[in-house]
VOGU-3710 file (C-alpha; in Angstrom, 3 decimals, decimal comma):
1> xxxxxxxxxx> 0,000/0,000/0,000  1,161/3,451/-0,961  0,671/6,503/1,337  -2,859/7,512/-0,757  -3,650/4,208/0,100  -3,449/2,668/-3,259  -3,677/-0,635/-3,444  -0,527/-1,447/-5,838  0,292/-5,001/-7,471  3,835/-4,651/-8,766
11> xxxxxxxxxx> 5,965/-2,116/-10,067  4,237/-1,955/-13,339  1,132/-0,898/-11,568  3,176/1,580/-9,797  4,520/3,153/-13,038  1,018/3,052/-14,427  -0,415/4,788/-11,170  2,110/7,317/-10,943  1,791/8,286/-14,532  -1,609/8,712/-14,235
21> xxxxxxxxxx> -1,357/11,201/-11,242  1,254/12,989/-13,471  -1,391/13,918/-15,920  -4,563/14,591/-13,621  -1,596/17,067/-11,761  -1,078/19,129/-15,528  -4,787/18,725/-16,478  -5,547/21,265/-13,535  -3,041/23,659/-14,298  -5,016/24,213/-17,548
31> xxxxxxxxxx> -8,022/25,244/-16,168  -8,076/29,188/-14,490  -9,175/28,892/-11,288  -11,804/30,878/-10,182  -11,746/32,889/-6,691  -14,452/33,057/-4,585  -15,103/36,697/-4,206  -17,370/38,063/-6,998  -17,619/42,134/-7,184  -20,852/43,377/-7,133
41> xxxxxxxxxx> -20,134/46,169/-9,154  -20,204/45,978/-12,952  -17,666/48,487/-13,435  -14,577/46,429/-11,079  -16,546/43,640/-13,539  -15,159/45,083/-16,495  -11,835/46,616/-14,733  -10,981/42,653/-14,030  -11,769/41,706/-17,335  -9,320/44,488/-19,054
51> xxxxxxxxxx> -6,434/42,979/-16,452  -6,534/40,146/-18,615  -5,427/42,070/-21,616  -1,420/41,903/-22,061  0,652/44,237/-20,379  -2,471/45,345/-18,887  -2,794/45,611/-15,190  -5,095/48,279/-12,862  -3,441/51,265/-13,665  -4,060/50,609/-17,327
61> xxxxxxxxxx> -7,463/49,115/-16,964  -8,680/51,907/-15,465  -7,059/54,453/-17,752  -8,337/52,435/-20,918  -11,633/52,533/-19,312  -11,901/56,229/-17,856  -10,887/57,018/-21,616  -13,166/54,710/-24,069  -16,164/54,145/-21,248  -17,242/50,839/-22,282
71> xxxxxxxxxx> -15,416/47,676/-23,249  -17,022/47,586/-26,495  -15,232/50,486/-27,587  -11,538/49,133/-25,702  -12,151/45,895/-27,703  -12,865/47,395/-31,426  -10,121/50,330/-30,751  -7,269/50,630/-33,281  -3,659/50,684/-32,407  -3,409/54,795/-32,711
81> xxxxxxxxxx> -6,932/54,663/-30,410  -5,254/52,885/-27,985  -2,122/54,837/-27,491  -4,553/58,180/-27,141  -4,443/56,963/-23,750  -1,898/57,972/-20,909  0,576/55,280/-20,529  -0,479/53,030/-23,241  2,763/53,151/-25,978  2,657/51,401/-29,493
91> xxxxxxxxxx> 3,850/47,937/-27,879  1,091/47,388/-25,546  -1,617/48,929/-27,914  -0,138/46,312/-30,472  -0,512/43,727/-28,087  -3,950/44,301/-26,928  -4,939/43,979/-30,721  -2,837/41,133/-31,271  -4,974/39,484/-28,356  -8,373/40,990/-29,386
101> xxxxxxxxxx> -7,486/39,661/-32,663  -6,726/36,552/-31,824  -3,497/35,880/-34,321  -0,553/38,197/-34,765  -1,709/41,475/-35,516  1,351/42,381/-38,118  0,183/39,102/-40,229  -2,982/41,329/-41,366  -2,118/44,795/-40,363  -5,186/46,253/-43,277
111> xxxxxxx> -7,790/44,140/-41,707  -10,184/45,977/-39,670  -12,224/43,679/-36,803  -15,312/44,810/-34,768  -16,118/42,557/-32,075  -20,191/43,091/-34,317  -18,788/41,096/-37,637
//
């Protein structure tokens, strides 16, 4: 018997046992884990949500949202939109559209996305 309490035949089982463990263990790193305090506010809502732009953190967030008002607007702003705001220079407005985006945004630097098409 191992620690867990595994019942283990022979050191194939082991292997076997231990592998499988291995995996479960990555599996969960995978998955964001959610916390347990929910704001009630919609506003800290979307302030959250912008953190999880790149190079974004509260400072940002807040000035990207003082600045456009909405989300919306953050999401479908172009690269020169972006860097209207204080502290936001041309390599984290890039990346935030990179993100929005969803590929690299210098592979298709003419296409124009709304979050609407």
């Amino acid at each position: 018997m191992a620690s867990w309490r595994i019942p283990i035949e022979d050191a194939e089982d082991s292997a076997c046992q231990m592998i499988m463990l291995g995996h479960q263990a990555m599996q969960q790193d995978e998955f964001v884990k959610s916390f347990s305090y929910m704001p009630k506010r919609i506003k800290t809502h979307h302030l959250r949500f912008l953190q999880g732009l790149p190079q974004t953190g509260p400072v940002r967030a807040k000035g990207l949202y003082d600045h456009f008002g909405s989300v919306e607007t953050i999401v479908n702003a172009s690269e020169n939109e972006l860097q209207q705001v204080e502290g936001i220079r041309a390599k984290a407005a890039k990346g935030i559209r990179e993100f929005v985006l969803g590929t690299s945004y210098a592979d298709h630097p003419d296409e124009i996305i709304s979050v609407h098409d």
